[in-house]
C-alpha positions in Angstrom: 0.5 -19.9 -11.2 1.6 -17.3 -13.3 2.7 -13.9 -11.5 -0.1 -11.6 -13.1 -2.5 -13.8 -12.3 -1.4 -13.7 -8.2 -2.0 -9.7 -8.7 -5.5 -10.0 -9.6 -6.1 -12.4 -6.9 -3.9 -9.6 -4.8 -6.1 -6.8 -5.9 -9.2 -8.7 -4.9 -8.4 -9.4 -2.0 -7.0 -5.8 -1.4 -10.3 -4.2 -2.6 -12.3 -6.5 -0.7 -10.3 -6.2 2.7 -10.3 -2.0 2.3 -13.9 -1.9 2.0 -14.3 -3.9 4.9 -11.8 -2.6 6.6 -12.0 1.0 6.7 -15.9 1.0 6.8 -15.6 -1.2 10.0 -12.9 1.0 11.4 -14.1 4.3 10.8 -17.8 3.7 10.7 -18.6 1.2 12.8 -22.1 1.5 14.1 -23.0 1.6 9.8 -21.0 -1.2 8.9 -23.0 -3.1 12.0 -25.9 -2.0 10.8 -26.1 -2.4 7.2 -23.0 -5.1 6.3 -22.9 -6.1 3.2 -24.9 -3.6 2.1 -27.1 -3.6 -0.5 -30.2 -3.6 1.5 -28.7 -6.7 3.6 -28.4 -6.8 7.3 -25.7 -9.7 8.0 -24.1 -8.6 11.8 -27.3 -8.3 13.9 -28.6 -11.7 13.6 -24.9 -12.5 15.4 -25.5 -10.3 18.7 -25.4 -7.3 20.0 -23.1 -4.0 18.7 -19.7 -4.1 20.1 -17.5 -1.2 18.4 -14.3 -3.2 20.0 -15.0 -5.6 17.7 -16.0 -3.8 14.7 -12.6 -1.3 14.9 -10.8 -4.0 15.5 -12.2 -6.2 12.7 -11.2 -2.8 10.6 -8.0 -3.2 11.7 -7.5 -6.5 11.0 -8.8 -6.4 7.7 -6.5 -3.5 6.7 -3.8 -5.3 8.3 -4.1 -7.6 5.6 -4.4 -5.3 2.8 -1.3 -4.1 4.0 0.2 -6.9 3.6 -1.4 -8.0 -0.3 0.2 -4.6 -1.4 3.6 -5.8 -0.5 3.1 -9.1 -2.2 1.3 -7.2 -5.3 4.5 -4.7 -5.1 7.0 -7.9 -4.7 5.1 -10.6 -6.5 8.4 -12.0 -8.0 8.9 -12.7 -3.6 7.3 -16.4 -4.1 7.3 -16.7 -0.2 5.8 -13.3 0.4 3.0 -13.9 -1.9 2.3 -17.5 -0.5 2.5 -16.2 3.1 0.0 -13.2 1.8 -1.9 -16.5 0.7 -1.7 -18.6 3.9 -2.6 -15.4 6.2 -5.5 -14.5 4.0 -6.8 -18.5 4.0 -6.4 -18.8 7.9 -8.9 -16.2 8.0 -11.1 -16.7 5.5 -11.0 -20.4 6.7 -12.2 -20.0 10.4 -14.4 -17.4 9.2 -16.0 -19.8 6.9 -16.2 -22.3 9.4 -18.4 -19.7 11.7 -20.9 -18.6 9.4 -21.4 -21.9 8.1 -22.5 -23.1 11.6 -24.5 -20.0 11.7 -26.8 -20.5 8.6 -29.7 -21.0 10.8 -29.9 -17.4 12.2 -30.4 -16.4 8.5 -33.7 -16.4 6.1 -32.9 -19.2 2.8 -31.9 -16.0 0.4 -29.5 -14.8 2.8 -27.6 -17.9 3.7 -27.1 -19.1 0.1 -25.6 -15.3 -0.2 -23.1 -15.8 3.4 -22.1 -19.2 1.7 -21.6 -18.2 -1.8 -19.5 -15.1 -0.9 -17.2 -16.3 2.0 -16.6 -19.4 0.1 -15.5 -17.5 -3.0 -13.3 -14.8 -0.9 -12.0 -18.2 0.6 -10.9 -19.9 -2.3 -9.5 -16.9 -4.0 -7.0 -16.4 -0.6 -6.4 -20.2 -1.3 -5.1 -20.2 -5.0 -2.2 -17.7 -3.7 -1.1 -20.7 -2.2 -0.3 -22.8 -5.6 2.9 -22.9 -6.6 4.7 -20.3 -9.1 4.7 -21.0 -12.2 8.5 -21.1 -13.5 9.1 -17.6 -15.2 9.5 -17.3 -18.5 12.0 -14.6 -20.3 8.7 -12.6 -21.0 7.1 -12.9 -17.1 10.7 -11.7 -16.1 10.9 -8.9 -18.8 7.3 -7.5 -18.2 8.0 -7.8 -14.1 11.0 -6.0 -14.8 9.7 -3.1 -16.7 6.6 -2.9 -14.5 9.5 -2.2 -11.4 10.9 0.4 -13.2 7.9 2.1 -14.6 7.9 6.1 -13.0 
């Protein structure tokens, strides 16, 4: 997989995990309440408010983008970009594997929704685990320039 390609799987994960992540943390009652927005209510059907676990969901997510800005930074780091990768598909992964046992709680629009976006987000975390693609003089030249950029 070709470096520029890793970003833009980097950045989506980024933008995807600051959303979440700083709406959980810092408005948690509201991302309870009206996750994924839109007019959707996703969180209630799954118990009761807990603002533990919403801050600390916030956390975690932004934990993560944390850690895709590095990788986006570093992206010639082939082991920092596929650890990015693995960390990113862990979660996704056992994520997936809840919501997909908890369909039922959902009305038919809303569960083809749940499964469509967690197993995009899932296989997007995957792909950062595919190997580099060998660099070519061009890859290394436009990497170069883009670390040197002011």
């Amino acid at each position: 997989m070709k470096p520029s390609v890793q970003r833009i799987l980097l950045v989506v994960l980024s933008l995807f995990g600051l959303v979440t992540g700083v709406w959980a943390y810092f408005f948690p009652r509201h991302w309870y309440d009206t996750f994924p927005g839109m007019g959707l209510s996703w969180l209630p059907q799954l118990g009761p408010f807990n603002e533990h676990f919403a801050t600390d969901t916030g956390a975690m997510f932004m934990g993560l983008v944390t850690l895709s800005i590095a990788a986006f930074i570093w992206v010639a780091n082939t082991t920092l970009v596929r650890v990015v990768g693995a960390a990113w598909t862990v979660f996704n992964l056992l994520h997936w594997i809840f919501h997909m046992r908890m369909l039922h709680m959902y009305e038919p629009r809303d569960q083809i929704l749940n499964a469509i976006t967690l197993s995009a987000i899932l296989v997007v975390s995957a792909l950062l685990l595919l190997p580099t693609r060998r660099a070519t003089q061009a890859d290394t030249n436009a990497v170069s320039q883009a670390g040197t950029a002011t």
